[in-house]
N, C-alpha and C positions, 0 to 999 in steps of 0.2 A: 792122515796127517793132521796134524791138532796146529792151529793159529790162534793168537793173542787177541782178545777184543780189545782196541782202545780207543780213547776221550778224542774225537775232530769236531770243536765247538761243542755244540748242542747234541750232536750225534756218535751215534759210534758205527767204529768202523775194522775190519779187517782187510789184512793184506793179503793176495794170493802171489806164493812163490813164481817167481819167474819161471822156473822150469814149468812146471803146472800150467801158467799162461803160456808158453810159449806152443804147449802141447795141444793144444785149445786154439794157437791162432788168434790170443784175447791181446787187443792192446789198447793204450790211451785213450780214453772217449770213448770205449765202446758200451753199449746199455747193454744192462744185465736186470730183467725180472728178480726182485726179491719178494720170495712168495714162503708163506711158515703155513706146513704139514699140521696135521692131529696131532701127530707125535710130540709139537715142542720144539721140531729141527726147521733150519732155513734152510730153502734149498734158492740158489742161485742159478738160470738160468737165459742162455742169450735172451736177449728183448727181438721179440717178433718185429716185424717193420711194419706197421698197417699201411695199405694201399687203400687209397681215397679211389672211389669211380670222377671220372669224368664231371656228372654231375654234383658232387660233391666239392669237387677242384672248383669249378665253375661259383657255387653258391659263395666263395669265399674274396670272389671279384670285386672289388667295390665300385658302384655304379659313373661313370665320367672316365675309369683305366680298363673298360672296354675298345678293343680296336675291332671295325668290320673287318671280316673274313673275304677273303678274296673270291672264293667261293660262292659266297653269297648274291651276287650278281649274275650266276651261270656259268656256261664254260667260255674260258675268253685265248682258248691256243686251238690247238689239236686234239684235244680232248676224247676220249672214246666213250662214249657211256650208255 
């Protein structure tokens, strides 16, 4: 299937037929990797979702919108451990 590049502002852009999307499960907002081949060709595909660790979530905390853990005092029910 062949599509039209065209002029959005500074960029260009094409459109993927509905049907196409639909076959795909592709809709509004969703990321898509644009990545060009040796060849010369664009290949379009879903955008992977990166998973942060824990510690990574953590580093992005800014210091004073930390709250203690409840945990952090020991066990305070029934606790088995």
């Amino acid at each position: 299937m062949s599509v039209v590049v065209n002029q959005w502002g500074t960029s260009l852009g094409v459109r993927i037929p509905a049907h196409m999307a639909r076959s795909i499960n592709l809709k509004p907002g969703d990321k898509l990797d644009v990545l060009p081949d040796k060849q010369g060709n664009i290949l379009l595909r879903r955008a992977v979702r990166q998973h942060k660790s824990l510690r990574e979530l953590l580093k992005s905390v800014k210091p004073g919108h930390q709250e203690k853990l409840a945990w952090e005092d020991g066990p305070v029910g029934q606790e088995i451990l």
